[in-house]
PAZAPA-4460 file (N, C-alpha, C; in steps of 0.05 Angstrom, whole numbers, plus 32768, in hexadecimal, padded with zeros to 4 digits):
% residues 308
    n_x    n_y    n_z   ca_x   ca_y   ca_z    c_x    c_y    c_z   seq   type   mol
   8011   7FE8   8000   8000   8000   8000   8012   8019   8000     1      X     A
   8006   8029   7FF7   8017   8048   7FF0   801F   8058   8003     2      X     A
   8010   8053   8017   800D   806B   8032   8021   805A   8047     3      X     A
   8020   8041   8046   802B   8036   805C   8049   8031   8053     4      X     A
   8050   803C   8033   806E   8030   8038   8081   8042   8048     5      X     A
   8075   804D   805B   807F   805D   8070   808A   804D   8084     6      X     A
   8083   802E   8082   8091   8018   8094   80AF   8013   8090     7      X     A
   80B8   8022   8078   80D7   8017   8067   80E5   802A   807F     8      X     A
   80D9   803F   8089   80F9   8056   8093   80EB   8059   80B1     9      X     A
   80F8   806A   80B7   80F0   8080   80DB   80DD   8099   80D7    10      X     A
   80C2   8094   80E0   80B7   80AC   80D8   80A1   80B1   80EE    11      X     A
   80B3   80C0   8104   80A9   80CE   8121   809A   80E7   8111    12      X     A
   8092   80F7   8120   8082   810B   811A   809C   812B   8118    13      X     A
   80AC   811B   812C   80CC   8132   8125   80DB   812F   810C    14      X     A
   80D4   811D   8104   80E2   811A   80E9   80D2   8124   80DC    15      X     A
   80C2   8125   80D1   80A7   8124   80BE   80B1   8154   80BE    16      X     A
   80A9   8150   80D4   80A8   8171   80D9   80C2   817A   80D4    17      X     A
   80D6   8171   80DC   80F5   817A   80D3   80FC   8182   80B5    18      X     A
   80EA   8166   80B0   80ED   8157   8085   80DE   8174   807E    19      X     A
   80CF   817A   8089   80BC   818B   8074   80CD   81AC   807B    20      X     A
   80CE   81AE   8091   80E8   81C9   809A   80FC   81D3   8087    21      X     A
   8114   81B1   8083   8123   81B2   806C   811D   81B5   8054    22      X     A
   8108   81AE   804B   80F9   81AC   802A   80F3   81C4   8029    23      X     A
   80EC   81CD   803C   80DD   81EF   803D   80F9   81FC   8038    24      X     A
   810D   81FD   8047   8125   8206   8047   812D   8205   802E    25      X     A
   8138   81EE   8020   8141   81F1   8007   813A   8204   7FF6    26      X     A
   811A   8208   7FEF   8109   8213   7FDF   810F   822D   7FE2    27      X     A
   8110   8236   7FFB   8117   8255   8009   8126   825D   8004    28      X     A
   813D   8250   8009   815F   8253   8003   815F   8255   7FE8    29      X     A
   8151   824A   7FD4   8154   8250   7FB7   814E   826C   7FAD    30      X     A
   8140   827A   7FBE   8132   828E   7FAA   814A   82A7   7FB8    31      X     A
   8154   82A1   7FC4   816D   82BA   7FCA   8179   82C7   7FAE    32      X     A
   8185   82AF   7FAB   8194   82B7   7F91   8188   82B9   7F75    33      X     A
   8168   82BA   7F78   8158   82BF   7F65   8147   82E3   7F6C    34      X     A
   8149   82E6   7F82   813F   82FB   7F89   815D   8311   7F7F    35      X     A
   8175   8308   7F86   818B   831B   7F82   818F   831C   7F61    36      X     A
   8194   830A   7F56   818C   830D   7F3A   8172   831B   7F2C    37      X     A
   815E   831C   7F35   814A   8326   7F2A   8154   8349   7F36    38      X     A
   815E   8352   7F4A   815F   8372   7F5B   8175   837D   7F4B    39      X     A
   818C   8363   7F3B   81A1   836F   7F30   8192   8374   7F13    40      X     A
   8182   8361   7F0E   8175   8364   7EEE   8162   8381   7EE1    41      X     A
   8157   8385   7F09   8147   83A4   7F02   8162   83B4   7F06    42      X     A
   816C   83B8   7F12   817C   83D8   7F0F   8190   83D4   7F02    43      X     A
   8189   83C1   7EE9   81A2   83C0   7ED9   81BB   83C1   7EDF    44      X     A
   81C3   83B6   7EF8   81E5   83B2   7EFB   81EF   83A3   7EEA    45      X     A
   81F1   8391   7EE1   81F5   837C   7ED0   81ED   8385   7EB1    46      X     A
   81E0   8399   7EAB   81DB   83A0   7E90   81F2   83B4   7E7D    47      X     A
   81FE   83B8   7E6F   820F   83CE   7E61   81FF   83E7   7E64    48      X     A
   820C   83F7   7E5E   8201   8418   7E5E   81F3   8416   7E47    49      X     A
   81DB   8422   7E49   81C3   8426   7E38   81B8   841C   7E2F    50      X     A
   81B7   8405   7E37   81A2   83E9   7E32   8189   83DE   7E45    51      X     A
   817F   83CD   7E39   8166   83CC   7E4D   816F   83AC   7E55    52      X     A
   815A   83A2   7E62   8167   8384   7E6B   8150   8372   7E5F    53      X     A
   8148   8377   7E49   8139   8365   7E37   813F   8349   7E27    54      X     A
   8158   8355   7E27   8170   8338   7E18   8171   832D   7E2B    55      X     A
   8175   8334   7E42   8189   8324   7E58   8170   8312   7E66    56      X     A
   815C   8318   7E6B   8147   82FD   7E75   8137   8304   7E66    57      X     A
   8137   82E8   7E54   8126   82E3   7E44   810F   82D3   7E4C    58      X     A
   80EE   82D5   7E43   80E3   82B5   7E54   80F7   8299   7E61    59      X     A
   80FF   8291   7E4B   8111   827F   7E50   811E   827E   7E71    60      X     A
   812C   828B   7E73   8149   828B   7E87   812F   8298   7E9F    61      X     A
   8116   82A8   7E98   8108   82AC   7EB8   80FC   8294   7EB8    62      X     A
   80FA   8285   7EA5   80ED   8269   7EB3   8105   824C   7EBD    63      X     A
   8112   8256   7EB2   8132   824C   7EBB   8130   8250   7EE2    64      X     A
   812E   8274   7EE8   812F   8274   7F01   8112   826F   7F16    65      X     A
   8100   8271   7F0B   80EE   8264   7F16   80E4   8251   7F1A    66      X     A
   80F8   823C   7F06   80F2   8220   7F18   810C   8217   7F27    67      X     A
   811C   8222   7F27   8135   8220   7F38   812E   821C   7F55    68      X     A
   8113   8225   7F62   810C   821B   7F7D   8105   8205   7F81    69      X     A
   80FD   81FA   7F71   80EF   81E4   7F6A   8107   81C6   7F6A    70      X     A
   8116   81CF   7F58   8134   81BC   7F5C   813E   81BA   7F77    71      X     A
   813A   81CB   7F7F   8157   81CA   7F9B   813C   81C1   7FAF    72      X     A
   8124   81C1   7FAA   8111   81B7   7FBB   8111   8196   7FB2    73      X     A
   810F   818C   7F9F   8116   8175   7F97   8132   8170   7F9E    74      X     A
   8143   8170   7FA3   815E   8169   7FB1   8159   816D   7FD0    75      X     A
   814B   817A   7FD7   8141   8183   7FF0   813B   8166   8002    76      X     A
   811C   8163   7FEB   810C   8140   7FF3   8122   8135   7FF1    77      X     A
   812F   8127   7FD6   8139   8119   7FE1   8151   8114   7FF5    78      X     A
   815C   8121   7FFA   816F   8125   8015   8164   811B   802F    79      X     A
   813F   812B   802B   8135   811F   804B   812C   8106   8049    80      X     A
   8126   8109   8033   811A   80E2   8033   8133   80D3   803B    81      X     A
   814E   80D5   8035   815B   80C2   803F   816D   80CA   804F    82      X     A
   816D   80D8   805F   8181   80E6   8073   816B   80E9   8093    83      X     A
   8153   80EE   8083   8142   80F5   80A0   8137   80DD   80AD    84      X     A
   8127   80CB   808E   8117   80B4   8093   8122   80A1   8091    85      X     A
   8137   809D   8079   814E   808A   807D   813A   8070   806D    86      X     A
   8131   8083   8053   811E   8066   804A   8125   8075   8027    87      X     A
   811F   8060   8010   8126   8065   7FFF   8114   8077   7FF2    88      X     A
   8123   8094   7FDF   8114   8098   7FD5   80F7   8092   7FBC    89      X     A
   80F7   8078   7FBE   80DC   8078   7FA9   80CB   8067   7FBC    90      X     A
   80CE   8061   7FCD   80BA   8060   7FE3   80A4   8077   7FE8    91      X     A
   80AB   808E   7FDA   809C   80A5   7FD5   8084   809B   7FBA    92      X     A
   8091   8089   7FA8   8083   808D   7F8E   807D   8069   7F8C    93      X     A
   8087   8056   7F90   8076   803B   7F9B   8079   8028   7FAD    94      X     A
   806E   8010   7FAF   8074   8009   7FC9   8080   7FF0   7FBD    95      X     A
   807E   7FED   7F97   8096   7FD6   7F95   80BC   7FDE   7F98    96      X     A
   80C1   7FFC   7FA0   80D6   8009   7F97   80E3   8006   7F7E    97      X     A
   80D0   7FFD   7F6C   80D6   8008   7F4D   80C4   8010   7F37    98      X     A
   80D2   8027   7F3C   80BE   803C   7F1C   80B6   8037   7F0A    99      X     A
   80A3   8033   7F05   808E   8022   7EEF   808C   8042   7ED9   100      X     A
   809D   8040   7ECC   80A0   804B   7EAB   808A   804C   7EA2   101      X     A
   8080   8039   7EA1   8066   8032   7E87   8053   8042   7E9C   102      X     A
   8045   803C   7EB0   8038   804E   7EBA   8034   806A   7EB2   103      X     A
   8054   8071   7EC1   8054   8095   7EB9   805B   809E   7E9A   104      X     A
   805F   8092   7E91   8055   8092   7E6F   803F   8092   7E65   105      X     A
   8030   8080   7E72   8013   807B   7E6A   8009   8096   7E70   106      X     A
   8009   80A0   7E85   7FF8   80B0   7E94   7FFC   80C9   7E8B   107      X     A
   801A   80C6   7E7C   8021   80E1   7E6D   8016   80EE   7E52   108      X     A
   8017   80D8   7E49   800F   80D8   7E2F   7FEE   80D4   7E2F   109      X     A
   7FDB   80D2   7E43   7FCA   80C6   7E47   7FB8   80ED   7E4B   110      X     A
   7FC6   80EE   7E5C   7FC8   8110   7E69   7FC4   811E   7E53   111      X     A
   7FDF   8125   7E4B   7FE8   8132   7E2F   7FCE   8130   7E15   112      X     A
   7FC1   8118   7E17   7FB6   8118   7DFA   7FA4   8121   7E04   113      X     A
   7F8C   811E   7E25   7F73   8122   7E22   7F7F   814B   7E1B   114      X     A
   7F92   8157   7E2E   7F89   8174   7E2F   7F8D   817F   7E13   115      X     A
   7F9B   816D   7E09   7FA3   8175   7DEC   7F86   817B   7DD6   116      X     A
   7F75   8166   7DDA   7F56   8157   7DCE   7F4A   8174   7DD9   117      X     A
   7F48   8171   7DEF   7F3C   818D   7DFF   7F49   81A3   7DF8   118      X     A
   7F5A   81AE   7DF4   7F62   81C2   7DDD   7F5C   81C1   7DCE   119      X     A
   7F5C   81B2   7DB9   7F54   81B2   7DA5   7F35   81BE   7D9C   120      X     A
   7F2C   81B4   7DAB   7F0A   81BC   7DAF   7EFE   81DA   7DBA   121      X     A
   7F14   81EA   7DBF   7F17   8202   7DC7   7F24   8211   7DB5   122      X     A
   7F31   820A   7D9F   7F3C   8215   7D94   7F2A   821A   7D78   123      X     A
   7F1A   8201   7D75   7F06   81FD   7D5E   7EF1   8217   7D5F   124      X     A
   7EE8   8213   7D80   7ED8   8227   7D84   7ED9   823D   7D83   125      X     A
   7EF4   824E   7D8B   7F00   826C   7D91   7F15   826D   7D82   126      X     A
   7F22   8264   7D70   7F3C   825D   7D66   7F4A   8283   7D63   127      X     A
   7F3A   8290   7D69   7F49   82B0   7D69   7F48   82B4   7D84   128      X     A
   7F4A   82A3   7D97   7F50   82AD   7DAA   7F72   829C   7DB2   129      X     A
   7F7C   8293   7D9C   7F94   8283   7DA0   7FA5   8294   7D87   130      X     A
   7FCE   829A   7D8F   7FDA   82A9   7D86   7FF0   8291   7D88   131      X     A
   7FF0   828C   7D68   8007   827B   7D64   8023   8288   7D63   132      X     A
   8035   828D   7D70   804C   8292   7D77   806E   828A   7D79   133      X     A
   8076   8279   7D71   8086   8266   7D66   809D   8274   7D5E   134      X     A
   80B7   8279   7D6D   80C6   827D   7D69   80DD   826F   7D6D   135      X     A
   80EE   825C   7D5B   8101   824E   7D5B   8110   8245   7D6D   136      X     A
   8124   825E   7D72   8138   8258   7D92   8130   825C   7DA0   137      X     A
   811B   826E   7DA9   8105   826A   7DC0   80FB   8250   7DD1   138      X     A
   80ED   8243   7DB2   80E0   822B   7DBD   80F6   821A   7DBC   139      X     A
   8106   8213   7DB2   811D   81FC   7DB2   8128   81FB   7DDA   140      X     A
   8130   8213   7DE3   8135   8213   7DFA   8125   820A   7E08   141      X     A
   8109   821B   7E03   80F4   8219   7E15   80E8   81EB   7E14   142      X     A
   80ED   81E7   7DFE   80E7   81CA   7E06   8102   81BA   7E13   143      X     A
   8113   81C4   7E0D   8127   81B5   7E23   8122   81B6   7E3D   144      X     A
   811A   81CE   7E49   8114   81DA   7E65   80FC   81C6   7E68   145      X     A
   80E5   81C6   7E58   80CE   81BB   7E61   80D7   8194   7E64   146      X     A
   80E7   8190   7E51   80E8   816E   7E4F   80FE   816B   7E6A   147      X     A
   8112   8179   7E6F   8128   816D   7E82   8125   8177   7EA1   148      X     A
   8112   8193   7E9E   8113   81A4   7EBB   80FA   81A4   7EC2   149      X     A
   80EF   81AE   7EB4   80C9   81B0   7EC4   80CD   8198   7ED0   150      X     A
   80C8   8178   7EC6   80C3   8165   7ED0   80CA   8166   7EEF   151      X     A
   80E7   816D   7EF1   80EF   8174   7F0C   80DD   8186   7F19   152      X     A
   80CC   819B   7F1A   80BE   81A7   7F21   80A2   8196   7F2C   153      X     A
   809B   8184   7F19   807E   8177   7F19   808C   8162   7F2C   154      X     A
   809C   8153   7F24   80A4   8143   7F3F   80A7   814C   7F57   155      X     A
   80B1   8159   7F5F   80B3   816D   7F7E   809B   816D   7F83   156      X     A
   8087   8177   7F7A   8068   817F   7F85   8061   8166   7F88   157      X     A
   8064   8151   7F79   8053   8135   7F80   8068   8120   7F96   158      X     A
   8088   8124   7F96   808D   811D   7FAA   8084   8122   7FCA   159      X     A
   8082   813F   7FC8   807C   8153   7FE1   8068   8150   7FE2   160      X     A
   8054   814E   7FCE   8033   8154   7FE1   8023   8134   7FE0   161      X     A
   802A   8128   7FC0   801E   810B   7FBF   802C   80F8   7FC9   162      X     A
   8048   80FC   7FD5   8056   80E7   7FDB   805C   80EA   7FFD   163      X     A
   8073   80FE   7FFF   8071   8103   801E   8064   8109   8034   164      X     A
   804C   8118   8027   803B   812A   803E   8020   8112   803B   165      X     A
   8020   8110   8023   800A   80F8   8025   800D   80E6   8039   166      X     A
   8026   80D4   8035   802B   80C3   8043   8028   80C9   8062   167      X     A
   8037   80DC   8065   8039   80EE   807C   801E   80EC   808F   168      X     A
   800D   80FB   8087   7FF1   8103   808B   7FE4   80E8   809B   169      X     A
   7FE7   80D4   8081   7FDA   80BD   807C   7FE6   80AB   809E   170      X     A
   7FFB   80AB   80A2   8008   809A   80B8   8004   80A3   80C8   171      X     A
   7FFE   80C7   80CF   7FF6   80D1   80E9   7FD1   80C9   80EE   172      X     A
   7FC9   80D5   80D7   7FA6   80CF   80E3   7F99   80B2   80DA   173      X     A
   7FAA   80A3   80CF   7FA7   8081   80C7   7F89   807D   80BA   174      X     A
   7F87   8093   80A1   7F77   808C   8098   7F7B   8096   807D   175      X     A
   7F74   808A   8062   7F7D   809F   804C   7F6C   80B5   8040   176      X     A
   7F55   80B0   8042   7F47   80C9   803E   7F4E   80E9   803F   177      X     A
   7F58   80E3   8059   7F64   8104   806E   7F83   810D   805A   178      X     A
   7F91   80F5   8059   7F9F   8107   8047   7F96   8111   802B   179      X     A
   7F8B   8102   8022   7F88   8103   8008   7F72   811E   8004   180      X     A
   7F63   8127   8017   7F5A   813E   801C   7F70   8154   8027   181      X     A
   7F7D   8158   8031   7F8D   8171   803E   7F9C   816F   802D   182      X     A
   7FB2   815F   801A   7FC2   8166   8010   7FBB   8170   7FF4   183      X     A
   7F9C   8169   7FE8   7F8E   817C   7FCF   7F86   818C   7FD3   184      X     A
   7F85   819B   7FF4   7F87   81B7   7FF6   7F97   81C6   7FFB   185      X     A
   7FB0   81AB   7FFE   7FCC   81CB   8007   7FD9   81C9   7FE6   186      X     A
   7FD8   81B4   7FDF   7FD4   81BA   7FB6   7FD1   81D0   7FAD   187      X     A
   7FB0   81DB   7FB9   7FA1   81EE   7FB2   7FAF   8203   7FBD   188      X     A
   7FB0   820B   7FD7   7FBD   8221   7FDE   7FDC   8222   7FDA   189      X     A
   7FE0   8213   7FDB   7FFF   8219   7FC8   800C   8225   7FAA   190      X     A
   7FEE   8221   7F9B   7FF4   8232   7F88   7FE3   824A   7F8D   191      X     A
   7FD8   8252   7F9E   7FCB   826F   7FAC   7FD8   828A   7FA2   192      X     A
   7FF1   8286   7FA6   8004   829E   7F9A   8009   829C   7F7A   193      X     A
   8002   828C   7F64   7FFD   828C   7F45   7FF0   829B   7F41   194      X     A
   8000   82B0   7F2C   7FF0   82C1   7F14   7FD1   82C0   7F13   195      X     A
   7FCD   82A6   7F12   7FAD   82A7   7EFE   7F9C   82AA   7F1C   196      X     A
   7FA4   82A2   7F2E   7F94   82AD   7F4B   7F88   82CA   7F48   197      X     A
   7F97   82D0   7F47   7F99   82FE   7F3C   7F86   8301   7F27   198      X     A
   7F8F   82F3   7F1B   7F87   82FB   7EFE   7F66   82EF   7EF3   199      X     A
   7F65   82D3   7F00   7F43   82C9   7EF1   7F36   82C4   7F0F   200      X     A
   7F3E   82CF   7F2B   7F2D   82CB   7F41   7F34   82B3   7F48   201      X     A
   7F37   82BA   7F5F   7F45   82AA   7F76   7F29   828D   7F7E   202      X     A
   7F12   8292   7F7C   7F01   827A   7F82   7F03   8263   7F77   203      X     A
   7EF8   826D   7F4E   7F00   8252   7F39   7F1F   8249   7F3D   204      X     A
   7F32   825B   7F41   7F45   8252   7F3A   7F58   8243   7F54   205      X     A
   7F4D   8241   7F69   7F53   8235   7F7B   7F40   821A   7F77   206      X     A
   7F27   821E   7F7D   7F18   8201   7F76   7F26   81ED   7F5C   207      X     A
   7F31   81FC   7F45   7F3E   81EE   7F2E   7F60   81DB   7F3C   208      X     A
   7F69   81F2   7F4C   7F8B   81E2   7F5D   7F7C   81D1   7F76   209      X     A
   7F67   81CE   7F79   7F64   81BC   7F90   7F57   81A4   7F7F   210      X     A
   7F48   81AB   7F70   7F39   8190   7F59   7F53   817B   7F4F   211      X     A
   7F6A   8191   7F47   7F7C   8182   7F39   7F8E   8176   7F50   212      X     A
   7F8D   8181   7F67   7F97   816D   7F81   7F92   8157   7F89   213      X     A
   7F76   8154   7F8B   7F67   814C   7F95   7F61   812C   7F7A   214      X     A
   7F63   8130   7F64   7F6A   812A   7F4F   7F87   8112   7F55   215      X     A
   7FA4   8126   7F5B   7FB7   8114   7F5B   7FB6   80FF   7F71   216      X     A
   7FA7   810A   7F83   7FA7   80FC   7F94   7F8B   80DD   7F95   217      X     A
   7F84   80E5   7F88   7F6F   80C6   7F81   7F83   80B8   7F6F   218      X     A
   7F93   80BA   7F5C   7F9D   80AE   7F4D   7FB8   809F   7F5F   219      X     A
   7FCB   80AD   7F79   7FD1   80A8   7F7F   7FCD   808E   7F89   220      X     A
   7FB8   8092   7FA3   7FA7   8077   7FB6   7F9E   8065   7FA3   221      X     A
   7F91   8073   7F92   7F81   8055   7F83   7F95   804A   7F73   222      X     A
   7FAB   8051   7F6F   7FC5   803F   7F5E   7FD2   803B   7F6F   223      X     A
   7FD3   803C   7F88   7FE5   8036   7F9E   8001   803A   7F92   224      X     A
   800A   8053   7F88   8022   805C   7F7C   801E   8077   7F76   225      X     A
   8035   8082   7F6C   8032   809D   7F5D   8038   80A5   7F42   226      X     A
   8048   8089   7F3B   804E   808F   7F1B   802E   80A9   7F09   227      X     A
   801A   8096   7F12   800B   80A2   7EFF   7FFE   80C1   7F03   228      X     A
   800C   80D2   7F15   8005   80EA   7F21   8018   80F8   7F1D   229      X     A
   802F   80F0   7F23   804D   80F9   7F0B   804C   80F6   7EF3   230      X     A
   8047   80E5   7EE3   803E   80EC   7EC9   8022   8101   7EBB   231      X     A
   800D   8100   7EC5   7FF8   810B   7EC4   800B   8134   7EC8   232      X     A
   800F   8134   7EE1   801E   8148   7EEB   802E   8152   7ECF   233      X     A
   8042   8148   7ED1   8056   8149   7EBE   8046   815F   7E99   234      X     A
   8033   8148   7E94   802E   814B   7E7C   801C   8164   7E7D   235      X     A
   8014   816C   7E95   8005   8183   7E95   8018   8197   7E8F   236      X     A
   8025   819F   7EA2   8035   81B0   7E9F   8048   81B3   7E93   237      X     A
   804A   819F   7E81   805C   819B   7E66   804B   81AA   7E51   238      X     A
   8038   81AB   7E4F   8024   81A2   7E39   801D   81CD   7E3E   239      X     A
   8020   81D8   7E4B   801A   81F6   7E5D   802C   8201   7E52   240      X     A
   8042   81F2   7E5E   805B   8200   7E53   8064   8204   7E38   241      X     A
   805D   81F4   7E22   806A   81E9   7E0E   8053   81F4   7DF7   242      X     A
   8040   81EB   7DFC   8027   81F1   7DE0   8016   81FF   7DE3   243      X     A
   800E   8205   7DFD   7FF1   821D   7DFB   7FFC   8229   7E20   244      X     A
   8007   8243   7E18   8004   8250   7E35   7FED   8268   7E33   245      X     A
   7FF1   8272   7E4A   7FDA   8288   7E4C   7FDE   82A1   7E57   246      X     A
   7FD5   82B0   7E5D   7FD7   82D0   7E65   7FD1   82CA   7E82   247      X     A
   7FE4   82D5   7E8E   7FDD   82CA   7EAF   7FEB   82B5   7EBE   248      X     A
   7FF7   829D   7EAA   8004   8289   7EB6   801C   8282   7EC8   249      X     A
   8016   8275   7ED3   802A   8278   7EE8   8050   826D   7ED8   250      X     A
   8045   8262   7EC9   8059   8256   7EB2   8060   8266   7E90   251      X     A
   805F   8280   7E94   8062   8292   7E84   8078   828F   7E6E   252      X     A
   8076   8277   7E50   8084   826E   7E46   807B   8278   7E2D   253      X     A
   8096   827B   7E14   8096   827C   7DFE   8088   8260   7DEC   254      X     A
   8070   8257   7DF2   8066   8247   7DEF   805C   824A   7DCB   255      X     A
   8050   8233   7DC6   804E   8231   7DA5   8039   8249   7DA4   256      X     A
   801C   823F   7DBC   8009   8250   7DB1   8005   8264   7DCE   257      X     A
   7FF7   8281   7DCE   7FE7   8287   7DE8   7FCA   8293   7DE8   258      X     A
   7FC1   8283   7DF1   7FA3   828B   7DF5   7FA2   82AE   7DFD   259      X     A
   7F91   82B9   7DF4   7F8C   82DA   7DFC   7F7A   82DD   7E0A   260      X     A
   7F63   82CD   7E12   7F56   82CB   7E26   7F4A   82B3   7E36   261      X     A
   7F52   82A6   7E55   7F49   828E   7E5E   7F34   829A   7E68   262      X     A
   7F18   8287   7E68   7F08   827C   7E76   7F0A   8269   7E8D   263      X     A
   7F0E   8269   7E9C   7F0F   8259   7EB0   7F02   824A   7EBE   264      X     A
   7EE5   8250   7EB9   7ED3   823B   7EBF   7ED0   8225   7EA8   265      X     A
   7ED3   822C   7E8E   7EDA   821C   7E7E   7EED   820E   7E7B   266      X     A
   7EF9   821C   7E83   7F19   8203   7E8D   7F19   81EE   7E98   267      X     A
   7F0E   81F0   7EB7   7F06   81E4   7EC8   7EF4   81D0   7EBF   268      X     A
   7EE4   81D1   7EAF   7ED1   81C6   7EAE   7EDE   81AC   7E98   269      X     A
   7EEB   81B4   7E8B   7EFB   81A5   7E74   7F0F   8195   7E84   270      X     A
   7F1B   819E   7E99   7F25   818F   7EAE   7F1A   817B   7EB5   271      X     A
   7F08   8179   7EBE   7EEC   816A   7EC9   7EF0   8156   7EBB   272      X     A
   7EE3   8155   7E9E   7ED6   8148   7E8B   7EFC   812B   7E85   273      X     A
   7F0E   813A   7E88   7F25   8134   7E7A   7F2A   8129   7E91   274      X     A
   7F28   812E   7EAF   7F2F   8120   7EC4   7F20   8102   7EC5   275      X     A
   7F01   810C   7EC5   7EF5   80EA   7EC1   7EFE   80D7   7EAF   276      X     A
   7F01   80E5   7E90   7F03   80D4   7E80   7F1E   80C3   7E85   277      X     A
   7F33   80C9   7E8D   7F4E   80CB   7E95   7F4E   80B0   7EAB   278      X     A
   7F3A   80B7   7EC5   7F39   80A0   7ED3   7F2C   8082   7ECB   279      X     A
   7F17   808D   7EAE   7F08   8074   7EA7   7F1D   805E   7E9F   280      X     A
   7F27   8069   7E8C   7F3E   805F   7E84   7F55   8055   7E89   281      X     A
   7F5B   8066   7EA1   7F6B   8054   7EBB   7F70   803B   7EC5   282      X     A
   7F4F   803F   7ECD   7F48   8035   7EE0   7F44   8014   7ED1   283      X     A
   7F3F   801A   7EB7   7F3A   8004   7EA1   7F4F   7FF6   7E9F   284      X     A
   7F61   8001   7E9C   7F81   7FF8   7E90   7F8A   7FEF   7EB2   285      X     A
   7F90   8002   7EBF   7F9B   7FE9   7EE1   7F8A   7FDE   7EED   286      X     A
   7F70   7FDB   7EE6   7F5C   7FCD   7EF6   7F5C   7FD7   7F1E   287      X     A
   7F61   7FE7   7F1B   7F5F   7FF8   7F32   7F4B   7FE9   7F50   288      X     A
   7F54   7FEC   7F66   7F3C   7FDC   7F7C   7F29   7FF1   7F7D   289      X     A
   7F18   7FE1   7F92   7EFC   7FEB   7F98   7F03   8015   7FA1   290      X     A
   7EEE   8028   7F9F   7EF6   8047   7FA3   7EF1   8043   7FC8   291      X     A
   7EE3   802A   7FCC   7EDF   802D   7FE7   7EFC   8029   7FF5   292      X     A
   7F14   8020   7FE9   7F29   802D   7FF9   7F31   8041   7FFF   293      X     A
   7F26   8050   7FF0   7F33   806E   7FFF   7F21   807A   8014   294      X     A
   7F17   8067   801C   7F0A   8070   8039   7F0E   8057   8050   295      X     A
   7F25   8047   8040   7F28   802B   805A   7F42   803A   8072   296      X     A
   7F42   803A   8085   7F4F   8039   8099   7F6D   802B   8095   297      X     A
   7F85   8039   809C   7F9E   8027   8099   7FA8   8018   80B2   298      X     A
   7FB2   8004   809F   7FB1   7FEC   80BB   7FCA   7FF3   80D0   299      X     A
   7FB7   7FFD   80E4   7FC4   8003   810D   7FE5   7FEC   810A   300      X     A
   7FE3   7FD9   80FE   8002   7FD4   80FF   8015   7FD4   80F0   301      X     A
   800E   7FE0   80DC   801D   7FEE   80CF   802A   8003   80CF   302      X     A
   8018   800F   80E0   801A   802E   80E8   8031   8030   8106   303      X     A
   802A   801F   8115   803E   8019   8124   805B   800F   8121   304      X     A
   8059   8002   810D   8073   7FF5   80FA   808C   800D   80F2   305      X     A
   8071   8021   80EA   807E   803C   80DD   808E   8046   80EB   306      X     A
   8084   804E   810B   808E   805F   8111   80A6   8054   8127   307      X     A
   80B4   8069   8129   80D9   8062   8136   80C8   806D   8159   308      X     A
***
């Protein structure tokens, strides 16, 4: 089971709180040297006399530094996973400790084609509200960044919220429901500070980061793994970054195309539709157990097993 491979390491409630201190730390510590670069970038220290600093950060290289927290937060996890808990890291992602490829491939490509289908169908409809944009060395960079770095980005979030805190959660209140609820709302409020919060109202667009939490996290439990929530993950924010971004995004990329105006309840709602279809299919292909586990109780000796 997914929640209990918390039996492999030491996981007191001082650890757990320490792990998350350090992860926090990393992340923190990253933006120093992104905050001093950005203070040198406005008052042009770093620029020649009579130039502007337009050349010098391009989309590219600010999305370079804004996922740079994200890396040193992923080196972060894993440091605590095996220094704090002393258990291996993919004990985070299954409980056979090996990464099932075909899964997170599946799920990628699985991902990728419904929002793609769902674009498509938006584009039929409004097709002047999309600005094809395509510039050569632009995008050549920009998909290296999305195929070798984002991923690192989408992993961190599903280590940290679907893997550790889940687990986490799950071993303190010994039931999985409770995590699988709190951690699709700190999902939610964690992207609280994104662009599109500001920009299309903070209600839909919170209900949309908690749906899609709430979301990784059924795919999680009911696959008793995470391959398929790292892939799903992945391909989203691949797929944002790379072919259709938007005005507002928190991922502000030289992308192929950009929408000039989101709807957001429409979004959401295409979310919806692409989320079910997504699980039918799933659920078809791993033959998935009964939904009434995610309301079974985790077994009291296990839970004891866990902890040091």
């Amino acid at each position: 089971m997914f929640i209990e491979q918390t039996i492999q390491g030491k996981n007191s409630l001082w650890r757990y709180l320490l792990g998350l201190i350090l992860v926090i730390a990393f992340v923190v510590l990253a933006n120093f040297p992104i905050v001093l670069i950005q203070a040198l970038f406005k008052e042009d220290l770093l620029l020649p006399s009579g130039t502007t600093n337009t050349g010098y950060m391009t989309p590219n290289s600010e999305l370079l530094i804004q996922l740079f927290p994200f890396i040193t937060g992923f080196c972060g996890i894993l440091l605590v996973v095996k220094w704090i808990h002393h258990r291996p890291i993919l004990s985070l992602v299954t409980p056979t400790l090996r990464f099932d490829g075909s899964r997170f491939f599946f799920s990628f490509g699985l991902w990728f084609g419904l929002t793609f289908v769902a674009e498509l169908f938006f584009y039929l409809y409004q097709p002047e509200q999309y600005t094809f944009q395509l510039q050569w060395e632009n995008f050549a960079i920009l998909l290296c960044i999305a195929l070798f770095i984002l991923p690192i980005q989408t992993s961190f979030e599903e280590l940290l919220i679907r893997g550790y805190l889940m687990q986490g959660i799950g071993l303190a209140t010994r039931f999985r429901w409770i995590p699988l609820l709190a951690t699709s709302l700190l999902f939610g409020f964690l992207h609280g500070a994104n662009p599109e919060i500001e920009k299309y109202g903070w209600g839909i667009m919170m209900v949309f980061y908690i749906s899609v939490g709430l979301f990784a996290g059924i795919l999680t439990l009911m696959d008793d793994r995470l391959e398929l929530a790292l892939g799903m993950h992945a391909a989203n924010n691949i797929y944002g970054a790379v072919l259709v971004s938007y005005e507002g995004s928190a991922l502000s990329t030289p992308s192929l195309f950009t929408v000039n105006t989101l709807a957001p309840l429409t979004m959401y709602l295409m979310f919806l539709i692409s989320a079910i279809l997504y699980v039918i299919i799933i659920n078809k292909k791993y033959q998935w157990k009964s939904w009434k586990s995610l309301l079974q109780k985790i077994d009291p000796q296990e839970i004891r097993q866990a902890l040091d």
